[in-house]
N, C-alpha and C positions, 0 to 999 in steps of 0.2 A: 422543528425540522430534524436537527442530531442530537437528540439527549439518550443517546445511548453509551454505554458503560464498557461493554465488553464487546469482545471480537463477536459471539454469538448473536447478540441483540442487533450487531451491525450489520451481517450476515444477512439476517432475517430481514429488516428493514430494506437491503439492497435485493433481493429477492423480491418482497414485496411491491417495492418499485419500478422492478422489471427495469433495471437498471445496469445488470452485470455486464452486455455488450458495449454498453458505452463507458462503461469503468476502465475496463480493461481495455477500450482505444486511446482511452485518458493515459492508462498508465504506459502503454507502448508508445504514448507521444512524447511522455515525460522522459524515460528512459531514452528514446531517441534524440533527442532533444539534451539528454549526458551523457551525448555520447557513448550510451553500452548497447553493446550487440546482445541483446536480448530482446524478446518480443513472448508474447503469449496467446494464443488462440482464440479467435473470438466465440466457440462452439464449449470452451473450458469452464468445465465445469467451477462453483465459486470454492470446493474444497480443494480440487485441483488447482485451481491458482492461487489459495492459502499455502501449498505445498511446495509450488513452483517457487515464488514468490521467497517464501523464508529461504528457498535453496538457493537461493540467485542475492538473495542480501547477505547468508554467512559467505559464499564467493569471494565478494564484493569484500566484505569485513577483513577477509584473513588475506589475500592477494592483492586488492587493489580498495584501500581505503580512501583515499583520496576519491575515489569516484563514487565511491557510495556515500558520502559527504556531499560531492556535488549534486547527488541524485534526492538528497534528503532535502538539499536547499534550492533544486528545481522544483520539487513537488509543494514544497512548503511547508515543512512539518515544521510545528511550534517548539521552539529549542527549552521551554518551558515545560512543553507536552516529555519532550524525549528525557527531561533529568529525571522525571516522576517513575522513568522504568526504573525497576530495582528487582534485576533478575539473579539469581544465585549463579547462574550459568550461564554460556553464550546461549543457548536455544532458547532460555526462557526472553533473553534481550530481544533475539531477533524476532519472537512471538509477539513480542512488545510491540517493536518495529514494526512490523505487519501491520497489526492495529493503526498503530497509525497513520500507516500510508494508505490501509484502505478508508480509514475514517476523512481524510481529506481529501483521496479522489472522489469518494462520493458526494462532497458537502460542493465539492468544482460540476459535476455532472448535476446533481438534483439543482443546482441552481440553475447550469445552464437550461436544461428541460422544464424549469417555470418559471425562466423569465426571458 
C-alpha cells in the first residue's frame, strides 16, 4: 500500500490515486479538529500545498507549539517516525514533518476509499 521513502514517491503515488481532494479534506478536518484556523483549497495544487503546509507548521513551531504538537498528535504521526528526522536546520525539520503528515493523511484516505 505505502512503501514509499520519500516526499517524491509519496507525491506521485497520491497523484496516481487521484487522491489529493480527499487528502486535503482530511487534512483541513484534522487541523479543524486542533483547533487552527487554517484550511487549504481543494482546487491546490499538491506542490502548493507542500508549500502552504511547511508555512503553516514553522508558524505553528516558532508562535504556537503547543498546537502544532496537538495537531501532530490529532493526525497521528508516529513519535518514532518524527525522532528519525535529523534536519541540520528548522526547514530541513519541517520538510521532515511535511512528509509525514502527508504519508499519514494518505494511508487514513487510501484506506478509507478501499474499504
Amino acid at each position: 500500500m505505502l512503501p514509499v521513502k520519500n516526499t517524491f514517491e509519496l507525491l506521485e503515488k497520491i497523484e496516481n490515486e487521484n487522491l489529493l481532494p480527499k487528502l486535503i479534506e482530511q487534512l483541513n478536518k484534522d487541523f479543524q479538529l486542533s483547533n487552527i484556523d487554517e484550511s487549504f483549497d481543494l482546487n491546490t495544487s499538491i506542490n502548493q500545498l507542500m508549500t502552504c503546509l511547511n508555512s503553516v507548521l514553522k508558524k505553528l513551531i516558532q508562535f504556537n507549539y503547543e498546537d502544532y504538537l496537538n495537531l501532530l498528535y490529532r493526525i497521528d504521526v508516529p513519535e518514532k517516525e518524527l525522532a528519525t528526522i535529523k534536519g541540520s536546520n528548522l526547514d530541513e525539520n519541517i520538510e521532515g514533518v511535511t512528509f509525514l503528515i502527508f504519508k499519514r493523511e494518505f494511508q487514513k484516505v487510501w484506506f478509507k476509499s478501499k474499504f
